[in-house]
C-alpha positions, 0 to 999 in steps of 0.5 A: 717791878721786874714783873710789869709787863712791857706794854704797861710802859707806853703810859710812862711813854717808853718805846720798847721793841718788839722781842720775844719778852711780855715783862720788864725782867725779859726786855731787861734780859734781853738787852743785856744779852745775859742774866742780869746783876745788880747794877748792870744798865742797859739804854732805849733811846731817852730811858736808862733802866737800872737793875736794882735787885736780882732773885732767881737769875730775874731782875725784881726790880728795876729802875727806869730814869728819864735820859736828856736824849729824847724830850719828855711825852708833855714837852711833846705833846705842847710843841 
């Protein structure tokens, strides 16, 4: 959901930099430079977020996938 607030993403172990956003619509903005569309993608290091929906020039809902750049929190975690 556009709405989650970008804190709230440290649980799925998403890095996110500080910027003058609290929600996953305005980090997505943010990246992107401008009002997103439906599919634009913008990268953090081991996350591609994917836009899915887009109402009222915000994106509604998001897609975050787990990219091979970084290994995932567990994997880290048991090394």
């Amino acid at each position: 959901d556009g709405g989650c607030r970008v804190d709230l993403l440290h649980a799925a172990g998403l890095r996110v930099p500080d910027g003058p956003y609290g929600t996953v619509a305005g980090l997505v903005a943010d990246l992107l430079g401008r009002i997103p569309e439906p599919g634009d993608t913008a990268e953090l290091p081991g996350w591609r977020l994917r836009v899915e929906e887009v109402a009222h020039h915000r994106a509604e809902r998001v897609r975050l996938v787990r990219t091979a750049d970084e290994p995932a929190p567990e994997r880290e975690a048991a090394a």
